[in-house]
N, C-alpha and C positions, 0 to 999 in steps of 0.2 A: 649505867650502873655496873656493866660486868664486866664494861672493859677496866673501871677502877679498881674493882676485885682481883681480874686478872693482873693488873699492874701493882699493887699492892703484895700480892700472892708471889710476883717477881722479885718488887724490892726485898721485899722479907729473906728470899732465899738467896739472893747474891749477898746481902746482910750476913745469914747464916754463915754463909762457906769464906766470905771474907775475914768471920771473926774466929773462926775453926783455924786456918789458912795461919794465922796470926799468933794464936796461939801455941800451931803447932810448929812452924816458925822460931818463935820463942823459945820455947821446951828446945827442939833439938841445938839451937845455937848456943844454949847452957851448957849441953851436954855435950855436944860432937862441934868439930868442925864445921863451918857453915859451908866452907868452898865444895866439898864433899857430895854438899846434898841440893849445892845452889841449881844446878843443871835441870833434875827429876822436880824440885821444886815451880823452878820457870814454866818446863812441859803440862803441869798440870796446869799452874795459871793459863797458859797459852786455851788448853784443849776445856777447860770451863770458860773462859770466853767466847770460843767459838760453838761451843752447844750452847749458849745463851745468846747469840747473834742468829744462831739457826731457829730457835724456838721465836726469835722475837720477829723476824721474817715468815716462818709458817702461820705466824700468829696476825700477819699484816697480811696474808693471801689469802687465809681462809675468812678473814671479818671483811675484805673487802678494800681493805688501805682506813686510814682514820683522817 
């Protein structure tokens, strides 16, 4: 039951930041240039994936592997 919580409690936030991500995406390509801001955009996607590959590997040491 808590590993579903936890995986749940996951989906939801990758959910969040992708639809934030997207939005704010949006907004700025109305407004500005997207080539501008494609670079700093990329870096962020890169560096939340990789803190979400890190949590989901701490998360697979400390329970034991599933």
């Amino acid at each position: 039951m808590r590993r579903y919580t936890k995986n749940a409690t996951l989906v939801l936030l990758i959910a969040t930041k992708i639809s934030v991500a997207t939005i704010y995406v949006l907004r700025l390509n109305a407004s500005h240039s997207f080539q501008e801001y494609a670079a700093p955009i990329a870096a962020m996607a890169a560096l939340s994936f990789f803190i979400v590959a890190a949590l989901w590997l701490a998360g697979m040491k400390l329970s034991g592997g599933d």
